[in-house]
N, C-alpha and C positions, 0 to 999 in steps of 0.2 A: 702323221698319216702313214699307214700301212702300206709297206710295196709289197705287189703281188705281180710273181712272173707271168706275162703274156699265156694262153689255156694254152699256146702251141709248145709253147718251152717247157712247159710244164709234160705236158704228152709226151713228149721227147725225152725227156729226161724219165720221166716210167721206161718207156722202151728201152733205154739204153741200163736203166738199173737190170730191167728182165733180161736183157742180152747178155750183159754181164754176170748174172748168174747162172745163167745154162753155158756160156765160155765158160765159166769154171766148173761146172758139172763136167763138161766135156773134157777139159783138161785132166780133170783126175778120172776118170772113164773108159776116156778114150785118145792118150798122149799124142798132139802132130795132128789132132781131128783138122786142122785149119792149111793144111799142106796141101797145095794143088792139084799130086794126086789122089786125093781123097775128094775135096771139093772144088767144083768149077764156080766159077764164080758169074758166067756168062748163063748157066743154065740156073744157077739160083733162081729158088721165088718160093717164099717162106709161104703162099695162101694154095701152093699147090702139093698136095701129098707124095707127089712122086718127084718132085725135085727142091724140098724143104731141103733146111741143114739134117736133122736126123735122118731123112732119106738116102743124102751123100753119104752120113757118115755111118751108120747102119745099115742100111739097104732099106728098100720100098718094103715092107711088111705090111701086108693087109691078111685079117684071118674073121673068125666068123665075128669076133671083135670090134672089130673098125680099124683104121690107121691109127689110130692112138697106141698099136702095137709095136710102132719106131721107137715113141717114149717109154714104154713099156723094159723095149731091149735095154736101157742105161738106167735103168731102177725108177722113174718117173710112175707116177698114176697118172690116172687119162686128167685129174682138176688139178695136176701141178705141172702139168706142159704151158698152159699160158703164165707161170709165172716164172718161167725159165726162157720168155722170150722164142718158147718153139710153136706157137699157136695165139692166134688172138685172142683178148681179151671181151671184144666187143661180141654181144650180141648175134648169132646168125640170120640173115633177114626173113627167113622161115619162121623165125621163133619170137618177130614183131622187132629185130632188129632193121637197121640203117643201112643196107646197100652201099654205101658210097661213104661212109666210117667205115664200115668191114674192109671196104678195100684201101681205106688211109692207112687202117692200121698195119694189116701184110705190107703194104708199101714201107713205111715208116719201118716195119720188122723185118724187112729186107733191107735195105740199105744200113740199117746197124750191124746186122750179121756184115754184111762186105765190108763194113767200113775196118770191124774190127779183124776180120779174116785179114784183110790188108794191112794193117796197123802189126799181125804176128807175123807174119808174113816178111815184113819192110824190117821190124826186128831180128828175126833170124839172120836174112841176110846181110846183115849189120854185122853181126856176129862172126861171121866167117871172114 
């Protein structure tokens, strides 16, 4: 019999691959992106535009474009920010998506960003 990881582990581990590739976009980008004064971590919240991680770490950019002009600033298009962990994946509930996956997944895509913001963070100051 075939083992197959729980759908939640499974989700989680998406997130955390797409986290970890926009931490390394960022790292070669934007060096220290994950340093305190640069991002708060109490005002994070990856489903709101003005206080995502590219918002801290670019500034809020809105233009006749849309906010996908934050991705834009670090060489992103507006259909490779969700796989960089900066944007959901899921469906918008306008568009015949799920309300309440939409806000799993910023949840879920919030707490990856902190966990690993903490994780360079806890390393650094290991260093010194």
């Amino acid at each position: 019999m075939l083992y197959m990881e729980p759908v939640e582990n499974q989700e989680m581990a998406l997130i955390q691959e797409r986290v970890a590739k926009g931490a390394e976009l960022l790292d070669k980008k934007k060096p220290g992106w994950w340093k305190p004064e640069t991002i708060s971590l109490e005002e994070l919240a990856e489903e709101n535009i003005t206080r995502n991680v590219l918002a801290h770490v670019v500034g809020y950019r809105y233009d006749a474009l849309g906010y996908f002009s934050n991705a834009r600033a670090i060489g992103l298009s507006d259909s490779e920010e969700p796989e960089h962990g900066f944007h959901a994946e899921s469906r918008h509930p306008n568009s015949g998506g799920d309300i309440e996956i939409l806000r799993a997944e910023y949840d879920q895509l919030t707490a990856e960003w902190k966990r690993i913001i903490l994780e360079r963070r806890e390393a650094a100051n290991a260093e010194v």
